[in-house]
Every structure is written in structure tokens, then in C-alpha cells.
C-alpha positions in Angstrom: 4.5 -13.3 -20.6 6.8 -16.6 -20.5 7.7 -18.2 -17.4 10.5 -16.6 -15.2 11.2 -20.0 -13.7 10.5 -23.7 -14.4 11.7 -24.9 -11.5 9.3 -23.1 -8.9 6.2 -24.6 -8.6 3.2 -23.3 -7.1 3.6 -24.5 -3.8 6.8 -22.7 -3.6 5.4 -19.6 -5.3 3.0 -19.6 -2.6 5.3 -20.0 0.5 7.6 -17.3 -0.9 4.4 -15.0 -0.9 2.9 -15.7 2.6 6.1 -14.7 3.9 6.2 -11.6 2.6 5.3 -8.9 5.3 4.6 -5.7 2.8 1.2 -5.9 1.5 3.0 -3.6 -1.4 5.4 -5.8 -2.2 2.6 -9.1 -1.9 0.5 -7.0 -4.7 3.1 -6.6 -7.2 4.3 -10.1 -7.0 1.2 -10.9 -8.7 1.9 -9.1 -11.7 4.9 -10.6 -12.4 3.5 -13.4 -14.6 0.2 -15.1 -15.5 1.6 -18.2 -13.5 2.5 -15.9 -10.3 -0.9 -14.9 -10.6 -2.6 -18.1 -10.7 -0.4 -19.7 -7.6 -1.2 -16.9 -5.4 -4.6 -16.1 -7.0 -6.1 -17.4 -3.4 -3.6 -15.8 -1.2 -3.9 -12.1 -2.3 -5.0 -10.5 1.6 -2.5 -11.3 4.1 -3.6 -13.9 6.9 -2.6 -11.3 9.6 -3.5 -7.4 9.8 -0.4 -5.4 8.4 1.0 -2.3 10.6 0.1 0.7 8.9 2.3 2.2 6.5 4.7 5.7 7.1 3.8 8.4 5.0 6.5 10.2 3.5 6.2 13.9 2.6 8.4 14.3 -1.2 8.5 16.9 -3.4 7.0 15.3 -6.3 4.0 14.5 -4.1 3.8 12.1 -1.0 4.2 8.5 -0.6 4.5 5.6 1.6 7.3 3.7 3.6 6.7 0.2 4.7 8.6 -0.8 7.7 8.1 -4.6 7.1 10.1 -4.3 3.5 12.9 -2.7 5.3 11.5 0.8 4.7 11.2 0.7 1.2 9.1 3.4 -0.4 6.4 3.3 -2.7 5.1 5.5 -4.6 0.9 6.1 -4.8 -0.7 4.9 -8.1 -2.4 7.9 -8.9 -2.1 11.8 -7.4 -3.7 12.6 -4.0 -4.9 15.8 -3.5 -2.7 19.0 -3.4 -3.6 19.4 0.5 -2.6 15.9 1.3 1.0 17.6 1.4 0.3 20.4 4.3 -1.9 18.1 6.2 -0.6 16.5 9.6 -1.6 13.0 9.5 -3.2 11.4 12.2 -4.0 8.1 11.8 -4.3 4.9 9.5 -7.4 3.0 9.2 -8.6 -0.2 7.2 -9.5 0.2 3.7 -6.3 2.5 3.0 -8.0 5.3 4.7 -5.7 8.3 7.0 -7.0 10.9 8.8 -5.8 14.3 8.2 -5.8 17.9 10.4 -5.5 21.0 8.5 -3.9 24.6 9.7 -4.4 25.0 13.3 -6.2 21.6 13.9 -9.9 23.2 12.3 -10.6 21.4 9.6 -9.9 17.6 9.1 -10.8 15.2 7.2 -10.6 11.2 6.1 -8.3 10.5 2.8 -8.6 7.2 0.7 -5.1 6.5 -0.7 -6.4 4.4 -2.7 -8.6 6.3 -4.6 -7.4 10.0 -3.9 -11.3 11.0 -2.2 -11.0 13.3 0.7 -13.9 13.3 3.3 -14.5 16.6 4.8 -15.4 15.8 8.7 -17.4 18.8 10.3 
């Protein structure tokens, strides 16, 4: 890929991606160009602990909503699971990880959104 700009250097490459607050958004910047990459290559986890995302129930399958990038909504990389769409979601937990109740509150389980795996808690 070429250069989308000359005139930033890495320093300012940097500064514009420590100030971005969506972890999201911080990721794909990354992948803009081999340059991006190697500026930020040191910076890729955020020096604070992001607020957990929103999930956001769609008909093509869910996705996410982050309220730091002004509630922009991303899509997940790769298809949960069928019942991530009926579950009530709980909580958020480090490592991409939400916790999920099932019908009447009986079942419930741990979902990596990363990775689509769904933990079955008894």
C-alpha cells in the first residue's frame, strides 16, 4: 500500500491514535497502511480500561455500539452463535467475554465475542 500522507509523521500518527477512545476504531487504524502500522505498532492496547461496549440485537445477527465513537456500530468479525440472539445479556468482562441468561433465567452461559465459543455455566 502507498502512503496516505507524507506529511504525518509518526509522532503525529501516534497522538491521533492515543486519543482515540473506541478500541474498534484504534484496531482498524492499524490496517490502514504498513506505516500506520509501524507508528502505532507499540500502542495497540489503550493506556486506560475501555467502558464496555452495547450490544445491539439486528436482524442479520447482533453487533456492537460503542459509546466512546459516538455510538457507532460495528459489526462482529465472524458469526456468533444462533442463541446469542434470544439471550439477555448480562454483563461484559475482559477478554471480550459477556454473560448470557437463557429462557426464564435457567441456563446461562459465558460468550467470547471474539471467538464465537459459548461456555455453558451449570
Amino acid at each position: 500500500m502507498e502512503k496516505l500522507n507524507h506529511k504525518l509523521g509518526h509522532d503525529e500518527v501516534r497522538l491521533i491514535h492515543k486519543l482515540l477512545p473506541c478500541l474498534v476504531d484504534r484496531r482498524r487504524m492499524g490496517q490502514v497502511c504498513h506505516d500506520w502500522r509501524f507508528a502505532i505498532k507499540e500502542q495497540q492496547h489503550p493506556p486506560l480500561r475501555p467502558l464496555p461496549s452495547i450490544l445491539v440485537p439486528r436482524g442479520n445477527g447482533p453487533s456492537f455500539s460503542c459509546a466512546l465513537a459516538g455510538c457507532a456500530t460495528h459489526s462482529f468479525g465472524l458469526p456468533l452463535p444462533d442463541v446469542a440472539r434470544v439471550a439477555c445479556y448480562f454483563g461484559a468482562y475482559d477478554g471480550g467475554w459477556a454473560f448470557l441468561a437463557f429462557g426464564h433465567f435457567l441456563d446461562y452461559a459465558l460468550l467470547s465475542l471474539h471467538i464465537g465459543q459459548l461456555l455453558h455455566i451449570p
